[in-house]
N, C-alpha and C positions, 0 to 999 in steps of 0.2 A: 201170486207173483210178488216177491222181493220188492220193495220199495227204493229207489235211489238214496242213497246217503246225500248228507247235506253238501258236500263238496262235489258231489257229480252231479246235481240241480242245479249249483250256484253255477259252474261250467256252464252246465248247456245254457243258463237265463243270459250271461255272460257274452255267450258266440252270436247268441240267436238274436241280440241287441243288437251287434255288429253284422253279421250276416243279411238279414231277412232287410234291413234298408238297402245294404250293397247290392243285393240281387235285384231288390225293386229296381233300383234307378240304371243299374246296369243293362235290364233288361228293355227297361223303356225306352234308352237312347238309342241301344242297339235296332230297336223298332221305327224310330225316327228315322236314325240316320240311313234304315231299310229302305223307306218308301221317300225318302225323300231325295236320296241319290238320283231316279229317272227323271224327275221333275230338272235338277241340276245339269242329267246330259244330256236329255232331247236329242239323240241323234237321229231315233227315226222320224221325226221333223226335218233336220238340216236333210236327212236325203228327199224327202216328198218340194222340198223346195227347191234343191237343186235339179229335180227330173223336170220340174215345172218350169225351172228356169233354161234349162238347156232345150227344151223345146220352144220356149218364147226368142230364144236368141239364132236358134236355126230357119224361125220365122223372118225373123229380121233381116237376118244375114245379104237374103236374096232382095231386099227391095235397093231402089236406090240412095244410098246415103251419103251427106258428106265426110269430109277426113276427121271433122270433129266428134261426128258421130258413133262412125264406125270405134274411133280410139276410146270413146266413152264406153261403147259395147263391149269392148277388149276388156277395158278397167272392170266391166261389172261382173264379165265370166271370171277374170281372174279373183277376184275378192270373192268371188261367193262358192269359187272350188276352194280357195282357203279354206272358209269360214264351214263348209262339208268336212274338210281333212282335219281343222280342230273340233269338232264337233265328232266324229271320229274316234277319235284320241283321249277324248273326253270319256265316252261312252264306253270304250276299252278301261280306262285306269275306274269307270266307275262299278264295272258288272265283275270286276277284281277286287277292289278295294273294299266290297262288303264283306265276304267271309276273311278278310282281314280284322276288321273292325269285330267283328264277332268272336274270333280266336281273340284279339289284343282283351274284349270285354269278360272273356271266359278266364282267359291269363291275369289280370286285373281280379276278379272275384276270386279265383283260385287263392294266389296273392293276399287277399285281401284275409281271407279264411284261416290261413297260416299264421299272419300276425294274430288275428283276433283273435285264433286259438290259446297262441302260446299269453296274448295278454289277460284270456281268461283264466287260463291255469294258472297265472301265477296271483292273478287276485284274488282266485278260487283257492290256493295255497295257504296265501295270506291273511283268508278270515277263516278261513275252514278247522285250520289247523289250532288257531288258538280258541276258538269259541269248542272244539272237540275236546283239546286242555283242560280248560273250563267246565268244561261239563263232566268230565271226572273227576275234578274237586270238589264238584256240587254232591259226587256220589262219594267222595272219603270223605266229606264231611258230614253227608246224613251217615254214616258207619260211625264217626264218633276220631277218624281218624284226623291228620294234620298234611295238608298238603307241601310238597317240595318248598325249602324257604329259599333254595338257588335252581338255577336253571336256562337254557337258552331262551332269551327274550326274542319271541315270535308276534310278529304281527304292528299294527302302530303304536305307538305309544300309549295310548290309550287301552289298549290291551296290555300293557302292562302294569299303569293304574287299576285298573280292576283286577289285576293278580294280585296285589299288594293291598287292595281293600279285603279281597277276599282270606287272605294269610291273617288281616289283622281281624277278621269276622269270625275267622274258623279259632281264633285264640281267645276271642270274647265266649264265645259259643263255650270250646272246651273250661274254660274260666269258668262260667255259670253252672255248668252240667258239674264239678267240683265242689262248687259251692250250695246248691241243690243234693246234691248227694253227701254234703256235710253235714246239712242240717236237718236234711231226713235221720241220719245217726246221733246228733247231739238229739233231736228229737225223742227217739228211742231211748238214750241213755238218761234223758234228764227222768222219764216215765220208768225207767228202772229202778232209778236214784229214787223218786218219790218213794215208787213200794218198797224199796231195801229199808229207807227211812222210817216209814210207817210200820213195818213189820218190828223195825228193831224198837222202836219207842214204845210199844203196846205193852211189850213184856220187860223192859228196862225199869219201868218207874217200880211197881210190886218186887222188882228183885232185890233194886236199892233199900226198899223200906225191909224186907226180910232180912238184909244183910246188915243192917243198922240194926236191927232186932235181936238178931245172932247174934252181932260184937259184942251187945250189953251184958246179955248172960251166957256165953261164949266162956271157958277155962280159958285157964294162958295155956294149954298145950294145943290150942285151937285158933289161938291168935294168929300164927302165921297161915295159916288157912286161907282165913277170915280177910286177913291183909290180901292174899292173891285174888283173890274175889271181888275189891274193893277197887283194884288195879283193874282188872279185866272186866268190870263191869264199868267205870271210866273208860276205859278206851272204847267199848264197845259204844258209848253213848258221845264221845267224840266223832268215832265212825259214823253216830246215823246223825250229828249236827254236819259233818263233810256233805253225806247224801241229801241232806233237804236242801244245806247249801246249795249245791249242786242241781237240784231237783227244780230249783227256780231262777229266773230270769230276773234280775234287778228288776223291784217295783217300789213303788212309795214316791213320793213327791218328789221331781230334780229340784235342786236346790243349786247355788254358787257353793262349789267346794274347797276352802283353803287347803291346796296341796302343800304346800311348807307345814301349816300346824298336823295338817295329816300324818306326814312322814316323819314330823319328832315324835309324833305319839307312838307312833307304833317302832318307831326304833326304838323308844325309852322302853315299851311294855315288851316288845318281843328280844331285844338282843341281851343277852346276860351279861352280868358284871366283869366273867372271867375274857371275855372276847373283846379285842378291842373295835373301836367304833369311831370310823369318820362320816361326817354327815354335811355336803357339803350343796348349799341349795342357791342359786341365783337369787340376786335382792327384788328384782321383779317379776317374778314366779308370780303369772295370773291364775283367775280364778276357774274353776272347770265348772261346767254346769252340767251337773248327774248327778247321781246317786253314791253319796259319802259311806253307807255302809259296803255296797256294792266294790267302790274301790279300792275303802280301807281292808275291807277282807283281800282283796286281791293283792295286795300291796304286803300285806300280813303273813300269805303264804308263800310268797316267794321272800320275804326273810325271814321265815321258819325254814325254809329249806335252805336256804347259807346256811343257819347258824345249825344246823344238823349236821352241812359239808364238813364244818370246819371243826367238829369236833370239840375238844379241850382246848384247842388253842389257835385262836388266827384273826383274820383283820375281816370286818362288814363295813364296805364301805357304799352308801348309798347317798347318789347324788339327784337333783333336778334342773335341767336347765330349758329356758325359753328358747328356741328355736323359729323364729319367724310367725307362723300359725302352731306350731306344731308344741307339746309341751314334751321331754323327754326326760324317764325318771330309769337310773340305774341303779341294781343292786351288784354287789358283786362280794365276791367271797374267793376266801385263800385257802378254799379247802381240795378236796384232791381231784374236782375238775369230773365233769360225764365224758362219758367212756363215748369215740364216736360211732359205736354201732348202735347208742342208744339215744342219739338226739334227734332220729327221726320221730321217738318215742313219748319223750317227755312232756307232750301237751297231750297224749292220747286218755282219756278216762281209764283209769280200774288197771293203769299201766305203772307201775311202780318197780323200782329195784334196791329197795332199802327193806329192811325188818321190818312188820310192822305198819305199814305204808298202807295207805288205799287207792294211791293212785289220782285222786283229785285234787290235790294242793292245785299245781300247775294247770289242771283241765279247768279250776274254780276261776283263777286268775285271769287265763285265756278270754274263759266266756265274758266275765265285768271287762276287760278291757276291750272286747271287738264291741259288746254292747253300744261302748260310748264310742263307735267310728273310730275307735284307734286299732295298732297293732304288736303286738310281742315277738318277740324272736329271743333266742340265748346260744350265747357266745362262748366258746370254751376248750379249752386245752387242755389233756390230760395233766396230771401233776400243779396243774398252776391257778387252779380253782376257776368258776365260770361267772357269767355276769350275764343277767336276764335286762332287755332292755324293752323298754314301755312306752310306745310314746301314744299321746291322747292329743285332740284337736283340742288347741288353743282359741275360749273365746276372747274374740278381741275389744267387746262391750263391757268385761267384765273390770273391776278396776285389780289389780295386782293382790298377790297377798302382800301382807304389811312383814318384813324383813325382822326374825329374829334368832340372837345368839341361841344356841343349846347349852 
């Protein structure tokens, strides 16, 4: 047998609260007021007294009395045929008046049954209907799904509080199961990037020393060879310092990091002479406390990649300013700006769209920067070049960096 739903239990607990006392106490007066109506009319008493009495006064009648007495005799038949004809009349409205009471008590309970009905349905309505809600949210959110974020608000208010806890639980939820399924993949990749790294360095170092070997005694019609091999064996061993990069997690001692001397450093070493260069840094630029290589490499390849945008000729402009807790460092570049079907793209590993590329500039960057609790994102317009922004948690114990020209 089928089990009651939660709304047709809640109903019947609902009626049978209200019912099952009505009936009690209905039934019980109706029983009262049964046995207790004869006691009220006594009629067949007033007649056993009045048979008693009209034979005591037919006794009388015939003896000799005076005129006071006889009028006393008069006065006693007549009040006590009354007190027969009310008593009478009593006994009439009483042996009537019970199947009235009994219908008014049935009518009354009926009554009574109709309210309690409808006021159990709709209190039955009123929790049934949203705790049923609810309970399909509980089911699209173990699916992985997001429930309604508008909708008819049913129920008390409080049932609408916990719709609203539950919207912001199922976006934490979805939020973690994201962030869980990122780092199982960075996971994966970092352990790719190790063996890509390891494989490429084992055979790098003996080619170098062979190709050093070859140039010395190499002819000159062998030299431009020699030279492509010396390129492509560089780039190959940049490729597996990107993967170790990558391959590891910031480690080595946090230290207090001066972001001001960080960032001329690596403007001076990374932008060329032919590109121009603003660098424009707030005077109380505090100290970060991480890992100085970790950041500078990250800091290094997002202005290796401007100064790729821009080609032969254009502006890097990287600035840093204090923001409350918060420390924000921009780069930006005037070169010809990501394309936006690919800016979903550009912090993905092994994801590139230049010659040449491996794809981890951006993915190297990403990771040193969430490492230290901060976050990245970049901004950009075709044609008009883009700008990568950085911001890192400002410690506020730290004392500033000390302010100087470039």
């Amino acid at each position: 047998m089928k089990p009651l739903d939660f709304r047709k239990r809640l109903f019947l607990v609902l009626s049978m609260f209200a019912l099952l006392p009505a009936a009690v106490l209905t039934g019980a007066w109706t029983v009262a007021v049964w046995r207790a109506l004869p006691f009220a009319a006594a009629g067949a008493a007033w007649e056993r007294v009045a048979a008693s009495g009209e034979r005591a006064s037919e006794a009388v009648r015939d003896a000799p009395l005076s005129d006071a007495q006889r009028q006393a005799l008069a006065t006693h038949e007549r009040e006590l045929h009354a007190s027969v004809v009310q008593a009478r009349r009593l006994d009439f409205v009483a042996r009537r008046f019970a199947p009235v009471v009994i219908a008014v008590a049935i009518a009354a309970l009926v009554l009574l049954w109709i309210v309690a009905s409808r006021v159990a349905g709709h209190l039955s309505r009123q929790l049934s209907r949203p705790i049923h809600e609810l309970v399909g949210w509980t089911e699209m959110i173990e699916q992985g799904m997001q429930p309604p974020t508008a909708g008819t608000a049913r129920g008390a208010p409080e049932f609408e509080t916990l719709r609203q806890r539950m919207r912001a639980m199922s976006t934490e939820l979805a939020a973690g199961r994201e962030r869980a399924v990122e780092a199982e993949r960075l996971v994966a990749f970092r352990e790719t990037a190790r063996r890509v790294a390891h494989e490429l360095k084992n055979p790098l170092t003996p080619m170098q020393l062979a190709i050093a070997t070859v140039k010395r005694a190499a002819p000159d019609s062998l030299h431009e060879s020699v030279r492509v091999l010396e390129e492509e064996t560089a780039r190959l061993a940049r490729m597996a310092r990107s993967f170790a990069q990558f391959g590891r997690l910031p480690d080595g001692q946090r230290s207090d990091v001066d972001v001001a001397e960080l960032l001329r450093a690596t403007a001076s070493a990374c932008v060329p002479s032919h590109l121009a260069l603003r660098l424009e840094l707030d005077d109380d630029l505090p100290r970060i406390r991480g890992y100085h290589d970790a950041l500078q490499r990250a800091v290094m390849n997002v202005v290796l990649n401007a100064v790729d945008a821009c080609g032969n000729a254009g502006t890097i402009a990287i600035s840093a300013t204090h923001q409350g807790t918060r420390l924000r460092i921009e780069v930006a570049d005037t070169g010809a700006g990501i394309a936006p079907e690919h800016m979903a793209t550009i912090w993905e590993p092994y994801v590139t769209h230049k010659a040449g590329g491996t794809g981890l500039g951006l993915a190297i960057a990403e990771q040193a920067v969430r490492a230290h609790g901060g976050s990245v994102r970049a901004e950009s317009r075709p044609g008009e070049g883009a700008r990568i922004i950085m911001e890192l948690p400002a410690d506020a114990d730290t004392e500033p960096s000390s302010p100087r020209m470039r």
